[in-house]
N, C-alpha and C positions, 0 to 999 in steps of 0.2 A: 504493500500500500504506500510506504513512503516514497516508493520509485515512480509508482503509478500519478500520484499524486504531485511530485516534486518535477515529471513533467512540463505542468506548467509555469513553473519559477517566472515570475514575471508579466506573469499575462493574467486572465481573468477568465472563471469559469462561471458560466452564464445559469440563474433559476429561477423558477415562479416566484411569486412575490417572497417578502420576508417572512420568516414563520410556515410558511407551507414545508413539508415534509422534507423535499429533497434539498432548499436551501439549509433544516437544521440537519440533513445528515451533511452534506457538504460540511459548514462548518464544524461541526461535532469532527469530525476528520480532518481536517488543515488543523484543526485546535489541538487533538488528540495525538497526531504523529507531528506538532510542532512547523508547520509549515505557514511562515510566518509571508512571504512574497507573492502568494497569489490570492486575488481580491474575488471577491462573488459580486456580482453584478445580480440585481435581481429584478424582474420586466413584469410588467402587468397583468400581463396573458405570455403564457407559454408559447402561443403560434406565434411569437416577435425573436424566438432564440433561434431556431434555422437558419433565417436572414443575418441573426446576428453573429455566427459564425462565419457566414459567408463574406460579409462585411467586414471581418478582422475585429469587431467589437471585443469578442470572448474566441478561447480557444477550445473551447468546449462547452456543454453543455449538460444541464439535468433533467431528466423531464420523465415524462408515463413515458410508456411503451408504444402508446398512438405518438406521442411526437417521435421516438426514434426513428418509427414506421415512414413517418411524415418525411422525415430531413435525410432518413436512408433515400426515400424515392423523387422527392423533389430538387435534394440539394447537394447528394452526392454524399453524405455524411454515411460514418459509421459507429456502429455501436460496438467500444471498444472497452465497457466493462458492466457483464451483464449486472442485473438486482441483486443477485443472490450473491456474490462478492463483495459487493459497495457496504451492503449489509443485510446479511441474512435473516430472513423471517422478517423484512420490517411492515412495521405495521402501517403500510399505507392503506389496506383498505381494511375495513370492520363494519360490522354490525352493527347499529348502535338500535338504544331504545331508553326510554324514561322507566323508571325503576318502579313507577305505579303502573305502568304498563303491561309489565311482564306479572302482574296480579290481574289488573282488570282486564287485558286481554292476552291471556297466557294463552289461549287457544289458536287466537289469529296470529302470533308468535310462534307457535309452533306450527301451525301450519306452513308460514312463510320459512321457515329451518327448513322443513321437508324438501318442499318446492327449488328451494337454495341448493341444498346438498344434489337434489335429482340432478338441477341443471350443472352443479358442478361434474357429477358423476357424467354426464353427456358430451362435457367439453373435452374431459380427460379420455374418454374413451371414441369419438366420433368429432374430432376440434373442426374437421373440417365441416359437417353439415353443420354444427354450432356456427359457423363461421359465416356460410350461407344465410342462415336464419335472422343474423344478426346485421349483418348487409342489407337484407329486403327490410327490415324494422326500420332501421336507422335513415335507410336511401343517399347517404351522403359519399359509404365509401364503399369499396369492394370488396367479395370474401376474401380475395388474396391477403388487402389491406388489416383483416381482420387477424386471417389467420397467421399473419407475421405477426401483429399485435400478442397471437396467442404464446406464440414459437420463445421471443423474451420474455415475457412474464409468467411461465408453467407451472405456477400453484395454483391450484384452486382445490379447496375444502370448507365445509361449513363448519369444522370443527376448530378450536382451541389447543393446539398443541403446546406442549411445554414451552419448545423453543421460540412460539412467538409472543407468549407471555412475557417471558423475559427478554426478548427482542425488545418490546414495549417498554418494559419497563427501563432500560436501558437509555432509551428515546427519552420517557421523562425524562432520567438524571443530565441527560443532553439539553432539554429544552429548560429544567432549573442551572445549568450553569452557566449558557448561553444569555440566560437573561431574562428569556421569553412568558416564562412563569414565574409568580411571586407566590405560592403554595405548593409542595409536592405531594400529588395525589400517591396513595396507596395500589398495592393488587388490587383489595378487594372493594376501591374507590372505585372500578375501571371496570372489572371484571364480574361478570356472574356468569360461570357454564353450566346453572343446573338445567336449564333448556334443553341447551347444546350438548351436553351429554346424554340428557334423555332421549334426544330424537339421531343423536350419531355416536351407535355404538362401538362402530368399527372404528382399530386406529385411524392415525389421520392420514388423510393423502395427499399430504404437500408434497411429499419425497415422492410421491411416484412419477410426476413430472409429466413433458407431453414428448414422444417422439423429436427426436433433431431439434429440440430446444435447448437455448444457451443455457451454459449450467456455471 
């Protein structure tokens, strides 16, 4: 990482606004392996970092897996250190719900777990029709565009694994020393699996991955 990182000595690596996830893992890393030279530039909208590379703004960039997609095919960019390196298990996407919620609608909660897992189980085993399906929904891009999308980012479970708990919890102790928070939330602030264990009994399937995905 320090090699990866010490790369850009001098220059500037490009992110969604401030506090969005991939600008505190960036910093969390230039801070963490001491990499005092290269600056985060951080843009409004993600779709202005493509340009911005192309531009000579930044020498890289952060972003989802649709923008890698995006600046792989419109800009000639490549994705040169997949998710699961930069930092594993992070928790950029989750479930969330109101804590009175999972009481007064524990049912339509659990129903949506089900429906969640089904469709994860569909991507993992079939990414390509998932890919199609999500293409005609959306109408904006194509399944190729989707199923690259799938190819970098190859987790998907509705479950709670150990490793992404404390992946998370890890990201707090990043967002309290970066600044960003003035309270440090708990596990059991953040977290309740008793759903998600009820409705996914099987271990998790983050590791099983998708075919010819970056790992």
């Amino acid at each position: 990482m320090p090699a990866f990182l010490g790369q850009f000595s001098g220059t500037a690596i490009g992110c969604p606004p401030r506090g969005s996830i991939h600008d505190v893992i960036i910093n969390e890393l230039l801070q963490e392996y001491r990499i005092e030279d290269v600056h985060v530039n951080n843009y409004a909208w993600a779709d202005f970092l493509p340009e911005a590379i192309v531009e000579a703004e930044i020498a890289a960039a952060a972003g989802t897996p649709a923008l890698a997609v995006a600046a792989r095919r419109y800009y000639g960019a490549h994705t040169i250190m997949p998710p699961a390196r930069l930092w594993p298990f992070n928790p950029s996407y989750g479930i969330v719900a109101m804590r009175d919620d999972l009481v007064c609608h524990e049912n339509v909660i659990r129903r949506f777990l089900v429906a969640h897992e089904m469709a994860c189980e569909m991507i993992r085993h079939d990414p390509r029709k998932c890919a199609r399906i999500v293409a005609r929904t959306i109408g904006v891009v194509d399944a190729s565009f989707v199923a690259e999308a799938y190819q970098i980012s190859p987790k998907y479970c509705a479950s709670l694994p150990p490793q992404y708990v404390s992946s998370t919890m890890k990201f707090v102790d990043a967002l309290e020393a970066l600044g960003y928070i003035s309270r440090r939330s708990n596990e059991t602030d953040i977290f309740d699996v008793s759903l998600i264990n009820e409705v996914h009994t099987a271990p998790p399937h983050y590791e099983c991955g998708l075919p010819g995905a970056l790992q």
